[in-house]
Every structure is written in C-alpha cells, then in structure tokens.
C-alpha positions as CSV (number, residue, x, y, z in Angstrom):
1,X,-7.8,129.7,14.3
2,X,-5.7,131.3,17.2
3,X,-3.8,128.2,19.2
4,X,-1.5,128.6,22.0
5,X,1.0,125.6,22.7
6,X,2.1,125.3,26.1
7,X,5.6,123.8,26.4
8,X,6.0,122.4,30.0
9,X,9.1,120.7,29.9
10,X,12.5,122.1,31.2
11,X,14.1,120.6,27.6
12,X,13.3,122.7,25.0
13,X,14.0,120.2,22.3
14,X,13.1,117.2,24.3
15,X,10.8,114.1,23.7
16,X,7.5,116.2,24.7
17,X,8.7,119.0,22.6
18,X,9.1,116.5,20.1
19,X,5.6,115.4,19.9
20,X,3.5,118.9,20.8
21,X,5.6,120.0,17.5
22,X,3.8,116.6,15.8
23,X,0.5,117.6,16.7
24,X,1.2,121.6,16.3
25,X,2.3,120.3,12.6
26,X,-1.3,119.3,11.9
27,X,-3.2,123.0,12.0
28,X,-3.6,124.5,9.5
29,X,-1.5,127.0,7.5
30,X,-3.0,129.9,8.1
31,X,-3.5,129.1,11.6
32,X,-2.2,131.8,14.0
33,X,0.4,130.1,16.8
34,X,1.8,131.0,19.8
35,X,4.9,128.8,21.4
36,X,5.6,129.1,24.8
37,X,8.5,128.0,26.5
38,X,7.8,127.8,30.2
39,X,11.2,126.5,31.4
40,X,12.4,130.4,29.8
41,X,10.1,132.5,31.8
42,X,10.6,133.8,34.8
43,X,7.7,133.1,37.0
44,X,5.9,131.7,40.1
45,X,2.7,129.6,41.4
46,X,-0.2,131.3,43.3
47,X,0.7,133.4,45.5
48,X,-2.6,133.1,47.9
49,X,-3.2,136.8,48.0
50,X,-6.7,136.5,47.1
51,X,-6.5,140.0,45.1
52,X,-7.6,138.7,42.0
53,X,-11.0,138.4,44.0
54,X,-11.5,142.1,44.0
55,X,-9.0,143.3,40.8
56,X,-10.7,140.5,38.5
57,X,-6.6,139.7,37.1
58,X,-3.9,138.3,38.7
59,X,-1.9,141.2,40.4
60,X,1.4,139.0,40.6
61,X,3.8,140.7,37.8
62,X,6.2,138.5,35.9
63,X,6.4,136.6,33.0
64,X,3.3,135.0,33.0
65,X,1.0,138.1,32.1
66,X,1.8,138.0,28.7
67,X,1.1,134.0,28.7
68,X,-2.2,134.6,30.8
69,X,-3.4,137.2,27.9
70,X,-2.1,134.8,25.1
71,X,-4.9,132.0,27.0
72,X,-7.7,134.5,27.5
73,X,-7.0,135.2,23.0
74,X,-6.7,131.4,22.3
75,X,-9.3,129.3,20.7
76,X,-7.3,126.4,21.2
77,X,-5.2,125.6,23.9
78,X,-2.6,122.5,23.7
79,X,0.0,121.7,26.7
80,X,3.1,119.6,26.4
81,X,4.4,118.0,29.8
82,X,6.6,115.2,30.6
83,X,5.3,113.8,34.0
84,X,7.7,114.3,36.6
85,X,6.9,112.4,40.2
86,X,3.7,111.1,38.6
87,X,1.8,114.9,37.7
88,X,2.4,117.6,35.3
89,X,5.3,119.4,35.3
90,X,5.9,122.1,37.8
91,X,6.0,124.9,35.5
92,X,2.5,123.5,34.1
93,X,1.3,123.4,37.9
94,X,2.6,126.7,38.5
95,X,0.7,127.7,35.7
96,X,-2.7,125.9,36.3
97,X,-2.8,128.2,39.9
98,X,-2.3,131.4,38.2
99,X,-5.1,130.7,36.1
100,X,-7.5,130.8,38.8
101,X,-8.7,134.1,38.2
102,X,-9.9,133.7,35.1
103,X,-13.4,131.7,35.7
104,X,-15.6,131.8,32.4
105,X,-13.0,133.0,30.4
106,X,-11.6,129.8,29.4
107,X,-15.4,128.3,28.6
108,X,-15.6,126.4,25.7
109,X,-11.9,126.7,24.4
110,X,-10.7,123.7,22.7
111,X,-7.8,121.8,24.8
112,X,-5.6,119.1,24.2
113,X,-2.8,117.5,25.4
114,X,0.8,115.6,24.9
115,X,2.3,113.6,27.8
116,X,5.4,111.7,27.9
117,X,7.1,109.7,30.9
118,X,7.7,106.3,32.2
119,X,5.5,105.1,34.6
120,X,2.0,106.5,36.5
121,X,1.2,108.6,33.8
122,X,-2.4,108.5,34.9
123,X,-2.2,111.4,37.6
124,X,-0.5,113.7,34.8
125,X,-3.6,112.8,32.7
126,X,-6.1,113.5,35.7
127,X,-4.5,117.2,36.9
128,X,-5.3,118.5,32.7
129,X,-8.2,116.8,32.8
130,X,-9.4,118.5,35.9
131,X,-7.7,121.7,34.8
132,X,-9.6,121.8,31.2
133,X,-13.2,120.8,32.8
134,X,-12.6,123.4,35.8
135,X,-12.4,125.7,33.4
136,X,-15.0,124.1,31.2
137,X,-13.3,123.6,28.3
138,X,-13.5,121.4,25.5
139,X,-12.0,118.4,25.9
140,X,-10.5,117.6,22.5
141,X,-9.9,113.8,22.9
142,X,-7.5,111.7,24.6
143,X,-4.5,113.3,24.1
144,X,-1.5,111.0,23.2
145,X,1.2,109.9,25.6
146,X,5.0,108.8,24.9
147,X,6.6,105.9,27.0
148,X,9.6,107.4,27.5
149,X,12.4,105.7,30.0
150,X,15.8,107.8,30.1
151,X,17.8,105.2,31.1
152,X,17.0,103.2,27.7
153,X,16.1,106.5,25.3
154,X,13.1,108.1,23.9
155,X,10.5,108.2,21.5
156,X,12.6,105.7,19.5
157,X,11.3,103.1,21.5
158,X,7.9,104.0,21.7
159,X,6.4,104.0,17.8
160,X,2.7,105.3,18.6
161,X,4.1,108.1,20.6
162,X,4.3,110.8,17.3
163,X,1.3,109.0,15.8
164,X,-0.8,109.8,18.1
165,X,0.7,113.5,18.7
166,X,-0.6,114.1,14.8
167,X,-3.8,112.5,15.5
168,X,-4.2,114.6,18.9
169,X,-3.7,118.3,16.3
170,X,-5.9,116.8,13.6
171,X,-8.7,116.3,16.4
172,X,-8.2,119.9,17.6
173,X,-8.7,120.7,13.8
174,X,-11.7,118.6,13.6
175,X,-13.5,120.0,16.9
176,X,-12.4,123.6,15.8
177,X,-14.0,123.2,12.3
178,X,-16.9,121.6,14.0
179,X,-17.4,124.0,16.4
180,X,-16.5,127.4,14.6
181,X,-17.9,126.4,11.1
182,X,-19.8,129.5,10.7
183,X,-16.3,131.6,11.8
184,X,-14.5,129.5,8.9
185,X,-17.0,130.8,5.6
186,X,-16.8,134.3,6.9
C-alpha cells in the first residue's frame, strides 16, 4: 500500500495537519507513506507553456518533480487543505495545474480528502472533487471537514472533526483492500 499525503496548508502543525495525521493514523503498518509539506517547497502553478504536450512531463523544474513522481507511484492519494477565500489552498491549486500532464496516469488511484475552514466549504469540496474525477480517480468517500473559526479556536470546538478524519483513512483502507485484494495475498 503506497499512500502519498498532501499537506496543503501554510501551518505545518495546524488544524488540517491535525486531522490528515487522524486519517494517515488509520493505514496500516506496513503501509509505505510519503508526507509532503507544500508550504516547504519551492514551487509554482502552470506555467501555460504547453510543452508537456510534446515532452509528455512537465518541463517546469522545481520542487514539485519529486512530488509529481511521488503521485504517478501512489496507490492512494489523500490531500489536506484548509479553505482559504472559499477553495483549496493555493499551494493545492498550484498543484492541481501542474498535474495536467499526467492524463491516465492518475486512473483509478484511491483519493481522499480532509478540509477544514469556517464558512463556504462547499467550493473547496467541489475543486477535489473535480480534480479526483478529472483524473478519474477513485473517489474514496466524503472526506471529513473541520469547522474551524480562528477567531474562537480549532478543532476543540468542532468534536466530529478527528472522527471523521479516522473514518475518512479507514475508508481508503477499505477501498484499497477491496480493490487490490489479489495484491494483498501475494
């Protein structure tokens, strides 16, 4: 089981870092995972060259190669983001471009999601949905999503919030078993 968790927010030990490490918790042992920190990479969106149409990879060189190679190697793929101006992070959007290039190669991987924010959550929700069935991925459930409100504190107030983070990682386990039985007896 090779799952790549996609931290999207700028706090590295924040209330969506908080519950992606819930629902990481739930895989298995001997499950292989990869962390990334976005907010520590250096990186940019699409840059609109159109060069990936002819090279078959995205020719921009920075951090995100190494990410890009870690999603092409995943089985599962699970992406924190706080929602910031009612969407995904930037560093998640920035992403989601760069990933353009990689038609088919994402088909049938196993993605889920963790969202926190305070308000209009529902676009964040729509952009990874959209993302994960561009791609055609596996949509492994409905994610889980933390009311958050800075001005009154975090996951504290929202007792669901880490709850559903577990149950989000034991459905990526229960799709993944589903779905790569045979891989599991071998």
């Amino acid at each position: 089981m090779k799952v790549l968790a996609i931290y999207g927010s700028p706090r590295r030990n924040g209330n969506t870092a908080q519950m992606l490490d819930a629902a990481v918790s739930e895989f298995p042992e001997e499950a292989e995972i990869k962390k990334v920190y976005l907010s520590e990479l250096k990186f940019t969106g699409c840059c609109s060259t159109r060069d990936c149409k002819t090279t078959g990879y995205c020719v921009v060189e920075d951090d995100l190669q190494k990410v890009m190679q870690d999603i092409i190697r995943a089985e599962i793929i699970i992406f924190g983001s706080p929602s910031q101006f009612s969407d995904v992070s930037s560093e998640i959007k920035m992403l989601m471009e760069r990933t353009w290039w990689m038609k088919g190669a994402l088909r049938n991987k196993i993605g889920g999601y963790v969202i926190t924010g305070r308000r209009y959550i529902e676009s964040t929700i729509n952009t990874l949905h959209a993302f994960m069935l561009r791609h055609r991925m596996i949509l492994g459930g409905s994610g889980a999503l933390g009311f958050t409100f800075t001005e009154m504190g975090g996951l504290e107030y929202d007792p669901l919030a880490i709850r559903d983070a577990h149950a989000t990682g034991q459905r990526l386990v229960e799709l993944y078993q589903i779905i790569y039985k045979n891989k599991l007896n071998h």
